[in-house]
C-alpha positions as CSV (number, residue, x, y, z in Angstrom):
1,X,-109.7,-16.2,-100.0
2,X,-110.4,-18.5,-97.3
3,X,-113.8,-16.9,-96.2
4,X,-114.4,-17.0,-100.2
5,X,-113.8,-20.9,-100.4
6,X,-115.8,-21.8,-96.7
7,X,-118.5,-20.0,-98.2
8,X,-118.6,-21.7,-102.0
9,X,-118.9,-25.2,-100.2
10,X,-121.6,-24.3,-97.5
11,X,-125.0,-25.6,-98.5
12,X,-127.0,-22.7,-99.9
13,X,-130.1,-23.3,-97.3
14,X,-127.7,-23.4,-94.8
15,X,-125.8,-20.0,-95.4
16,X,-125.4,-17.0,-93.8
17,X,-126.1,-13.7,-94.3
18,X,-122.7,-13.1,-93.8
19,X,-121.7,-15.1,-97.0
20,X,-124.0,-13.1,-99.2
21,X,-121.1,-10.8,-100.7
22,X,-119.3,-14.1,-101.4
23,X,-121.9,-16.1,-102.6
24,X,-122.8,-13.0,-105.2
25,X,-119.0,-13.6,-106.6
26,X,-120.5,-16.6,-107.3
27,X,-123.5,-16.2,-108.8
28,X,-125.4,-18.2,-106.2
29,X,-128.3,-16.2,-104.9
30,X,-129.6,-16.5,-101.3
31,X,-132.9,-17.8,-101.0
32,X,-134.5,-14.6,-99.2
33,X,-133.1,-12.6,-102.4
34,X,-135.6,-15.3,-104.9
35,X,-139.2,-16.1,-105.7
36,X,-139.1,-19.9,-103.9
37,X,-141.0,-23.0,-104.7
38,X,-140.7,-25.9,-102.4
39,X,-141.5,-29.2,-104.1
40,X,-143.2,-31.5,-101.8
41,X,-144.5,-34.3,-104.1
42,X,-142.3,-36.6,-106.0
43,X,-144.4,-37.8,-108.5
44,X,-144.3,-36.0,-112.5
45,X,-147.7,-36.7,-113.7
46,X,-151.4,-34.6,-113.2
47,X,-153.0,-33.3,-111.1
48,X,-150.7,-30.3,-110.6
49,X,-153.4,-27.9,-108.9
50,X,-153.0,-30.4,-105.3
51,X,-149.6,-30.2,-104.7
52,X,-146.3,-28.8,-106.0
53,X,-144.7,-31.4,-108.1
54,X,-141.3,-30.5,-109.9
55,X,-142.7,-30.1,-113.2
56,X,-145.3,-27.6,-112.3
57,X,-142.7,-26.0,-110.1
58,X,-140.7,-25.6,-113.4
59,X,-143.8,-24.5,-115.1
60,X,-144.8,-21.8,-113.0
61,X,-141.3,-20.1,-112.7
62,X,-141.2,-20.1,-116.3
63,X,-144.4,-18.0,-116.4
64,X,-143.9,-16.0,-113.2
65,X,-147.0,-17.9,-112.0
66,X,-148.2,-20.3,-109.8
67,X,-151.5,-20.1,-110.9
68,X,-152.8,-23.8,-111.7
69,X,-150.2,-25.6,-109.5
70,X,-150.1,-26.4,-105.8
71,X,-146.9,-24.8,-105.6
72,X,-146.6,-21.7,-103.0
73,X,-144.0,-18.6,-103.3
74,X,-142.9,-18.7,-99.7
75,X,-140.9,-15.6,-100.2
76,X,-141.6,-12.0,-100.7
77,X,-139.7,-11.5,-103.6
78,X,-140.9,-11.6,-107.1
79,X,-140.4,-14.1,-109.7
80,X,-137.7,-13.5,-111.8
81,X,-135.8,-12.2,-109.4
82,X,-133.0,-15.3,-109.3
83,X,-135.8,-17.5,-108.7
84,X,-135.3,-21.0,-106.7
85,X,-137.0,-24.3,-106.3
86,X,-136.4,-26.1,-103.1
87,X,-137.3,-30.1,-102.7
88,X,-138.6,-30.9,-99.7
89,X,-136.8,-33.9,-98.1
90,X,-140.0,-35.9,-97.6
91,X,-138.7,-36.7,-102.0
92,X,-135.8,-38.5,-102.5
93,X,-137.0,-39.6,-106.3
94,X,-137.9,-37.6,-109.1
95,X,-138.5,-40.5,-112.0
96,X,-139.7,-38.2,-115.6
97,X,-142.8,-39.9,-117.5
98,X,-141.8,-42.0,-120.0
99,X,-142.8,-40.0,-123.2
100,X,-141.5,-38.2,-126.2
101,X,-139.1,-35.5,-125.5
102,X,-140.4,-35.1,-121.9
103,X,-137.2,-33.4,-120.4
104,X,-137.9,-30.5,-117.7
105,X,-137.8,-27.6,-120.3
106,X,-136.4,-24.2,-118.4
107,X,-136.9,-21.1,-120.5
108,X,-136.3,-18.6,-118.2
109,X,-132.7,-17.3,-118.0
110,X,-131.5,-18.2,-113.8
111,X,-132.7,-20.5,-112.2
112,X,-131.7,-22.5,-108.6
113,X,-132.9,-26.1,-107.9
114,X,-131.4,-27.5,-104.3
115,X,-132.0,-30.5,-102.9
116,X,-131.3,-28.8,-100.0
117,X,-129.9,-31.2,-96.9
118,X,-130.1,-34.2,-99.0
119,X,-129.1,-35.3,-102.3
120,X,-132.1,-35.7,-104.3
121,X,-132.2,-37.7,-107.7
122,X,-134.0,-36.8,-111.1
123,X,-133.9,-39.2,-113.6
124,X,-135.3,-40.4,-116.9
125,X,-135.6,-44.4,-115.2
126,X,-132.9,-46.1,-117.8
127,X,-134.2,-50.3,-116.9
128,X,-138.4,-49.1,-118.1
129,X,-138.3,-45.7,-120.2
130,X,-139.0,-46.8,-124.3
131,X,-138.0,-43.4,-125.0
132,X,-135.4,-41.1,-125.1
133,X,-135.0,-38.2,-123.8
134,X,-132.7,-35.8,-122.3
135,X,-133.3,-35.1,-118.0
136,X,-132.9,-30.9,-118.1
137,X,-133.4,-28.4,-120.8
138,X,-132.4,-24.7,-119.9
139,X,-132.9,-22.5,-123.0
140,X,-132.6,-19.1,-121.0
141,X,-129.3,-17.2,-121.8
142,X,-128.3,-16.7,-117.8
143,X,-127.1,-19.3,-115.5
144,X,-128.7,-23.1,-114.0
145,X,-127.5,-23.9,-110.8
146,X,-128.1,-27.3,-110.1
147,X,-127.6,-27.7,-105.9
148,X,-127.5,-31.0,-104.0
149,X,-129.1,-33.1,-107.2
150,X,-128.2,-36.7,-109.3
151,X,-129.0,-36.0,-112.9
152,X,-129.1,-39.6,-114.1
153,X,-130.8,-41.6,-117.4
154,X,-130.8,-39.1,-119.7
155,X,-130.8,-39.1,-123.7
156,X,-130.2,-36.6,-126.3
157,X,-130.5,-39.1,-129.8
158,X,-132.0,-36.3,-131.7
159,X,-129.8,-35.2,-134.9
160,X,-131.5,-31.9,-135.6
161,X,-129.8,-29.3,-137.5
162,X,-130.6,-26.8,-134.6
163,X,-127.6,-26.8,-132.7
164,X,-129.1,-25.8,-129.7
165,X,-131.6,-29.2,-129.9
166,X,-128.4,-31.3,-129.7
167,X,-126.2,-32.9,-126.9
168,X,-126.5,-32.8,-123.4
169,X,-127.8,-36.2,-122.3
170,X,-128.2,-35.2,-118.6
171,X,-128.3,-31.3,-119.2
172,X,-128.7,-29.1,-121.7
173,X,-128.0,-25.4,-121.6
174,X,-128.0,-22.6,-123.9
175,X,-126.3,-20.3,-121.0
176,X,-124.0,-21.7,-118.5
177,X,-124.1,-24.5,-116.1
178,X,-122.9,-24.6,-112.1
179,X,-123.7,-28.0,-110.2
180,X,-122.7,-28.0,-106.8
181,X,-122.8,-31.1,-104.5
182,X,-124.5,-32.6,-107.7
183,X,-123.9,-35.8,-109.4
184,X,-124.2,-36.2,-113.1
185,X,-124.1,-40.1,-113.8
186,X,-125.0,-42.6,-116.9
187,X,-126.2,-40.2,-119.4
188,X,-125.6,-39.9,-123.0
189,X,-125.8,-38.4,-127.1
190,X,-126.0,-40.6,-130.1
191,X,-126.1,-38.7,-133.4
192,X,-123.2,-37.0,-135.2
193,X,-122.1,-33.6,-133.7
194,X,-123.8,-34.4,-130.1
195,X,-121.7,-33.3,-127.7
196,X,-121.7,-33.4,-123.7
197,X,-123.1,-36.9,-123.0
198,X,-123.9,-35.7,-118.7
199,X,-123.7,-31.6,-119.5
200,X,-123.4,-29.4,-122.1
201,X,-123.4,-25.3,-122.1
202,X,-122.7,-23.5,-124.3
203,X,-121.2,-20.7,-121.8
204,X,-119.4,-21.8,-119.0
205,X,-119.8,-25.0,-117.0
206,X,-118.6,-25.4,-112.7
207,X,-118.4,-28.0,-111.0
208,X,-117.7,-27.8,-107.0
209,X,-117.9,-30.8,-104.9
210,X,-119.4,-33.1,-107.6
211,X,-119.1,-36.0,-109.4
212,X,-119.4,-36.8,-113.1
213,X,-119.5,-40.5,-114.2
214,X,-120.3,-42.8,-116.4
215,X,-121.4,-40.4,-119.1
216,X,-120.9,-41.2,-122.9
217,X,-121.1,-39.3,-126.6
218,X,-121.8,-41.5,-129.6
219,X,-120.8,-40.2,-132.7
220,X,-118.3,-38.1,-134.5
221,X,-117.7,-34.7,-133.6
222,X,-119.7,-35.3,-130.5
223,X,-116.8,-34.3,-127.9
224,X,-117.1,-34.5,-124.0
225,X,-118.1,-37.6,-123.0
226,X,-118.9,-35.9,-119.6
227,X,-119.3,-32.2,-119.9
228,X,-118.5,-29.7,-122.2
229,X,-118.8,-26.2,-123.1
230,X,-118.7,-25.0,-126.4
231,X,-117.5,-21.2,-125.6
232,X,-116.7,-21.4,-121.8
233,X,-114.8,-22.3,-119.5
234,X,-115.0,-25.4,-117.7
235,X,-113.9,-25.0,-114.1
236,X,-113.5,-28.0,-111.2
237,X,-112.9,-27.7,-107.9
238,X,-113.2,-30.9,-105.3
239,X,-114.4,-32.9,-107.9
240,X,-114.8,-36.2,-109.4
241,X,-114.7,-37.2,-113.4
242,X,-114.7,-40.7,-114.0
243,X,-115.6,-43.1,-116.3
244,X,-116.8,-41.1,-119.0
245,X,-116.3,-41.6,-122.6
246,X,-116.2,-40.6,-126.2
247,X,-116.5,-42.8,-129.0
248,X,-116.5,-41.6,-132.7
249,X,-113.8,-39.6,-134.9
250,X,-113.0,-36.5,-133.8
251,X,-114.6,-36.8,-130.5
252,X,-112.5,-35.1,-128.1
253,X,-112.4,-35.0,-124.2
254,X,-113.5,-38.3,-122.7
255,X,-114.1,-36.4,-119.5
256,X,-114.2,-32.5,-120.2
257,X,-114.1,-30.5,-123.4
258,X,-113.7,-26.8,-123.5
259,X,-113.3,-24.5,-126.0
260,X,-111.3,-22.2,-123.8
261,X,-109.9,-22.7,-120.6
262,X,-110.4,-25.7,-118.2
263,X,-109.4,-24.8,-114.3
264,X,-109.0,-28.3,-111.8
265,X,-108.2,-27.5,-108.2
266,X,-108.1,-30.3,-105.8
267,X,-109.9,-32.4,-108.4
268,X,-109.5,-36.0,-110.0
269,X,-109.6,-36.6,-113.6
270,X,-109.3,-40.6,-114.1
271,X,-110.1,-43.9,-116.0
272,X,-111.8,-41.5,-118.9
273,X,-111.4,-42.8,-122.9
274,X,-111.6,-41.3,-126.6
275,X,-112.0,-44.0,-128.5
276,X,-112.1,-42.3,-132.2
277,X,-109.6,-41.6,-134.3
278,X,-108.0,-38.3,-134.2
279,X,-109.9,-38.1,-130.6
280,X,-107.5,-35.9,-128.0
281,X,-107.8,-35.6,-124.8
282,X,-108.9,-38.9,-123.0
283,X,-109.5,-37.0,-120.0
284,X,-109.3,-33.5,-120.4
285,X,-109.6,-31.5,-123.9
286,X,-108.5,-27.3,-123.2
287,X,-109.4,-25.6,-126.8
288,X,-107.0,-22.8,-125.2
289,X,-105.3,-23.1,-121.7
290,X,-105.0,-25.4,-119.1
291,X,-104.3,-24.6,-115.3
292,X,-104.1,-27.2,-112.6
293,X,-103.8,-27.1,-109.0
294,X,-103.4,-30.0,-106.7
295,X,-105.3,-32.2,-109.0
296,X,-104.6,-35.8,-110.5
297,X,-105.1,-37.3,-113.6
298,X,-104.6,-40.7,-114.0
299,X,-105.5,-43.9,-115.8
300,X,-106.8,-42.1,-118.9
301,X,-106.5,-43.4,-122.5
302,X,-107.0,-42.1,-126.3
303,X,-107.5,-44.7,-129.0
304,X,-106.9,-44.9,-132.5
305,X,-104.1,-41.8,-132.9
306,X,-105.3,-39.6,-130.5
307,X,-103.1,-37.4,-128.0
308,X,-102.7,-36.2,-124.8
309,X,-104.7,-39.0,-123.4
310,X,-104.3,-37.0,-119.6
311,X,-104.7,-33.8,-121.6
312,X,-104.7,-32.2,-124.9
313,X,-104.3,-28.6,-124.9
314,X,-104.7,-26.3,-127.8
315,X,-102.5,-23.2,-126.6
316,X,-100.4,-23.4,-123.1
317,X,-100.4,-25.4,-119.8
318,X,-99.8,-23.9,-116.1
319,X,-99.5,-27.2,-113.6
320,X,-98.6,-26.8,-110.3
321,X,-99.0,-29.8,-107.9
322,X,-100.7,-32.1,-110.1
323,X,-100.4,-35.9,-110.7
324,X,-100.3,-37.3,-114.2
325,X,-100.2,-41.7,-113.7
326,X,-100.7,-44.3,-116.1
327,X,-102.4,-42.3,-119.1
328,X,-101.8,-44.1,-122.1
329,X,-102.3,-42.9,-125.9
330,X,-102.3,-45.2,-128.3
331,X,-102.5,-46.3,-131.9
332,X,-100.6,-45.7,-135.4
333,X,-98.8,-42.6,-134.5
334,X,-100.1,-41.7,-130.6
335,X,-98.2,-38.7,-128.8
336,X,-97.7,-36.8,-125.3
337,X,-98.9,-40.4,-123.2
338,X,-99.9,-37.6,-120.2
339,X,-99.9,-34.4,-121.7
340,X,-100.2,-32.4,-125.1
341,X,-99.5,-29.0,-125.8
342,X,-100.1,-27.9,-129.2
343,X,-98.8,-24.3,-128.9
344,X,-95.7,-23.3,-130.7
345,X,-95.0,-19.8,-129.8
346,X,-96.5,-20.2,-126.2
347,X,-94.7,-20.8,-122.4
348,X,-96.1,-23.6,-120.4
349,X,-95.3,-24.1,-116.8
350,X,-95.1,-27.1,-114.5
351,X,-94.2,-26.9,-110.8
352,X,-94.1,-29.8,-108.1
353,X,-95.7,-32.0,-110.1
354,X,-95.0,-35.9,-110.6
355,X,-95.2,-38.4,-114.3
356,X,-95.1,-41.9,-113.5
357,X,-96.0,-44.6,-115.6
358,X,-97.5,-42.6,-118.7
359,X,-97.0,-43.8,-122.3
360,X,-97.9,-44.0,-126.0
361,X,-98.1,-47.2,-127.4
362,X,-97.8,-46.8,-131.5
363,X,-98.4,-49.9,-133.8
364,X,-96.3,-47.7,-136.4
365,X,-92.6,-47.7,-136.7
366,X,-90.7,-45.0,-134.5
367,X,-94.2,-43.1,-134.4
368,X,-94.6,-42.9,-130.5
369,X,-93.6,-39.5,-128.9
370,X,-93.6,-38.7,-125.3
371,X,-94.7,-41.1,-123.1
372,X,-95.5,-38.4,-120.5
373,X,-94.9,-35.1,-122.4
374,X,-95.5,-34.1,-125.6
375,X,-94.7,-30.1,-126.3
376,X,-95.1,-28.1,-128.7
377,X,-93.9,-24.5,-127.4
378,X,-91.3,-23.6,-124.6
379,X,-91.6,-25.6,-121.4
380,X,-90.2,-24.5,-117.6
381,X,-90.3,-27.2,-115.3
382,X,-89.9,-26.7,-111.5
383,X,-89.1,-29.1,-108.7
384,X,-90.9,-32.0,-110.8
385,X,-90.7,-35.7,-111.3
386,X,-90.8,-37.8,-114.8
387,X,-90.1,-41.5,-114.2
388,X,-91.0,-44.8,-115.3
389,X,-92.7,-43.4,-118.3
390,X,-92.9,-45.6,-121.5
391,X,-92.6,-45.0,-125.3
392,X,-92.3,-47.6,-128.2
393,X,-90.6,-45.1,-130.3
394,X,-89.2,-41.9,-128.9
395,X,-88.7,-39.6,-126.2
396,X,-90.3,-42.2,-122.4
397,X,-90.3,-38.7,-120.8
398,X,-90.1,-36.0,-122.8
399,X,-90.4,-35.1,-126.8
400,X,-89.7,-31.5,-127.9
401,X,-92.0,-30.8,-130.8
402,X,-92.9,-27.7,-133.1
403,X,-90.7,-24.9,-134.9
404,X,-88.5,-23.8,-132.0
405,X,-89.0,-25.5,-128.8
406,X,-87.3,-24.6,-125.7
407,X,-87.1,-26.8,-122.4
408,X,-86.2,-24.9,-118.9
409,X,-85.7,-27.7,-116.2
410,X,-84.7,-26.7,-112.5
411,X,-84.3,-29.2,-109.6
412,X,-86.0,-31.7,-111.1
413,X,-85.7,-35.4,-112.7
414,X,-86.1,-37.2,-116.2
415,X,-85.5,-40.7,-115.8
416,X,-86.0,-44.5,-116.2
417,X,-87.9,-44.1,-119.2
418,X,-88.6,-47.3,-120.6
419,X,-88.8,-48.3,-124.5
420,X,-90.8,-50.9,-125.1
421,X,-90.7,-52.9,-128.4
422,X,-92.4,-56.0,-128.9
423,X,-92.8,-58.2,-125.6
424,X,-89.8,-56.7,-124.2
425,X,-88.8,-53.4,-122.5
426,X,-85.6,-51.6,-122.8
427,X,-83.9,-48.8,-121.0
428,X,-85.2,-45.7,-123.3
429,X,-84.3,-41.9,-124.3
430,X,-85.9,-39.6,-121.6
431,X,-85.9,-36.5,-123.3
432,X,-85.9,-36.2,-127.3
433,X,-86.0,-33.3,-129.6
434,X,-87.4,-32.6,-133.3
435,X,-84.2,-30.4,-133.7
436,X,-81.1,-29.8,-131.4
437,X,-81.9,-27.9,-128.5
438,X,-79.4,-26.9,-125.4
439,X,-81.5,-27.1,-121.9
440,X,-81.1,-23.7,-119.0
441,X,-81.6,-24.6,-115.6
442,X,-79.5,-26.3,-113.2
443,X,-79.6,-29.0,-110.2
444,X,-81.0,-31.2,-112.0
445,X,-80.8,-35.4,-113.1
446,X,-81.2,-36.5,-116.5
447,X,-80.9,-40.1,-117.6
448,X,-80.6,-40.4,-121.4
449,X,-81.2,-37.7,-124.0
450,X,-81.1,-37.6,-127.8
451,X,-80.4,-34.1,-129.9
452,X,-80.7,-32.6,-125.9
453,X,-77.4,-30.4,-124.5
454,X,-77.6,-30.3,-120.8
455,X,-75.5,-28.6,-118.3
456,X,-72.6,-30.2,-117.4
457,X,-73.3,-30.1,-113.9
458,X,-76.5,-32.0,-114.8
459,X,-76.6,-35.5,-112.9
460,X,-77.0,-38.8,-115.1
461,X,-77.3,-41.3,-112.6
462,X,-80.1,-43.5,-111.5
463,X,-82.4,-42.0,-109.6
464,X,-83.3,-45.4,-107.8
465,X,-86.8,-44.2,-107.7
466,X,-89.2,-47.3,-107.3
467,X,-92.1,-47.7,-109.6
């Protein structure tokens, strides 16, 4: 495992041999094992015959070709053969033409493009482009690897009924997307049902040591504000999603949207919005499971009804050493302030893991529930921390939703939730149920409960944990 993870974060130019087997696991290719291009010329306008700009680069891998460009295959191998286009470091800039629809169009199914030892931007210039226009289109079935790159500036405005013509402000892909060392920053859709405003795949979408920022959907149904995948999986591991945004009913996943799983090791999910109504998932949106490893997720909202503003996930949660702080949903009738799980006959699981300062903030009546947790199914907790969690309504902590929900808590505590009504804030209910439930587990502290049995041996004390 250890020689796996070394591997996946060494530079592709810079790896060895030895890493080969690993790398395969991967799907990244080793650059003797590809037809490879080197880009040496910045510009994106002709000639293309003198030397090899990225465009023709682009060109002549999707034709197997170099004929007409001052590109060079450097290696032995053939094109199509997990074909890779190196940029030189002499170009630190790649700005697109301003013109219609003049996005880097990739037809071919895999494809690498490395910066190599430096990071190396491509960009649609946002301050002097009139037009719009996405930064990356990959219509091959296979996999884009994006290595060492900022995808910046792009726009996907177009409202065709082609599905695969919409979304993807920074990249759009038809197959799946890895960016490694990448950045994906200030892109964005605007048209109904435009989804992924930095990346959108429709199979899966990684993300290892990158960043995705400042990324926006405009529009209903147009979900991840930052990536999304629309039958994948969207896996991060030592990275960054911040900032990013959805705005428009129905819109969910400010930061990631996945239609199955979403994986986060060692990653940070934060300051991420749905604005909509109806919009889950201010930071992450999991159409089936979500599975956590010492990740964080914090300062992410929902507007307007929406929940889970940390996470929203459609079927079950497994969160091990994971940090949900100050996630707020909010609106009429907001629920689960840090997480959602929609699942009723599913187990989720949460281990080591801490909930401070979460909350749903409803303008409705006693129509707030769980300021840090709302669940659906059967929960286990493990050796976790809810406090200082707010509600206006019900349940600071925890509110047990669904047809038969069951709560499992061991060595862990529920406490100083706080219910806040008007301008003032009150000591509030930690853990509330839909129907009377009796909690298992034992050594345990639980503040205040409402249609909750716990063990008698359960502590009710304050925990005189600071905020």
């Amino acid at each position: 495992m250890f020689r796996f993870m070394l591997c996946a974060m060494h530079r592709l130019t810079r790896t060895t041999a030895r890493c080969a087997p690993v790398l395969a696991t991967l799907g990244l290719a080793l650059a003797s094992e590809a037809a490879t291009l080197t880009v040496n010329n910045a510009g994106d306008t002709p000639p293309y015959n003198t030397t090899c700009k990225l465009r023709a680069a682009v060109q002549a891998m999707n034709v197997g070709n170099v004929a007409g460009t001052g590109c060079v295959n450097s290696s032995a191998s053939p094109f199509g053969s997990g074909d890779l286009i190196l940029i030189d470091a002499t170009v630190t800039t790649i700005t697109l033409t301003d013109a219609p629809d003049n996005h880097l169009r990739i037809v071919i199914n895999d494809l690498q493009i490395d910066g190599g030892g430096h990071n190396v931007v491509i960009e649609r210039n946002i301050v002097t482009s009139v037009n719009e226009f996405r930064v990356i289109k990959h219509d091959g079935m296979g996999t884009l690897r994006l290595l060492n790159l900022t995808i910046r500036g792009g726009r996907a405005v177009n409202p065709s009924v082609i599905a695969s013509e919409r979304g993807g402000g920074g990249v759009r892909s038809r197959g799946s997307v890895v960016l490694n060392g990448s950045i994906v920053r200030n892109n964005l859709t605007r048209c109904t049902s435009c989804p992924g405003g930095g990346v959108l795949a429709d199979g899966a979408v990684s993300l290892f040591e990158t960043a995705v920022i400042g990324n926006t959907t405009f529009g209903d149904d147009s979900y991840g504000g930052g990536v999304a995948s629309t039958s994948g999986v969207v896996e991060a591991t030592s990275a960054t999603v911040y900032a990013n945004r959805t705005e428009g009913a129905s819109s969910f996943g400010g930061g990631i949207y996945s239609k199955t799983d979403t994986r986060l090791v060692q990653s940070r999910i934060y300051l991420n919005q749905t604005v909509g109504n109806l919009s889950a998932g201010g930071g992450v949106y999991a159409g089936d499971k979500l599975l956590t490893q010492d990740s964080e997720l914090s300062g992410n909202t929902t507007l307007n009804n929406g929940s889970g503003a940390g996470a929203y996930v459609a079927a079950s949660a497994d969160v091990q050493t994971t940090s949900f702080v100050a996630n707020v949903a909010s609106g009429t009738e907001p629920t689960g302030g840090a997480l959602f799980v929609a699942g009723e006959t599913t187990l989720s699981t949460v281990g080591n893991t801490t909930f401070s300062g979460n909350a749903v903030l409803g303008s409705a009546a006693n129509a707030a529930f769980g300021g840090a947790i709302y669940m659906s199914g059967a929960l286990a907790m493990v050796n976790s921390t809810l406090v200082n969690n707010i509600t206006t309504a019900r349940a600071g902590a925890i509110f047990l939703g669904g047809i038969a929900p069951e709560l499992s808590l061991d060595n862990t505590i529920v406490a100083n939730s706080i219910l806040r009504v008007g301008s003032s804030a009150n000591a509030g209910v930690d853990i509330d149920s839909v129907s009377p439930i009796t909690v298992s587990g034992a050594d345990n502290l639980v503040q205040r409960v409402v249609n909750v049995t716990v063990p008698a041996t359960t502590l009710r004390s304050d925990p005189e944990v600071l905020p």
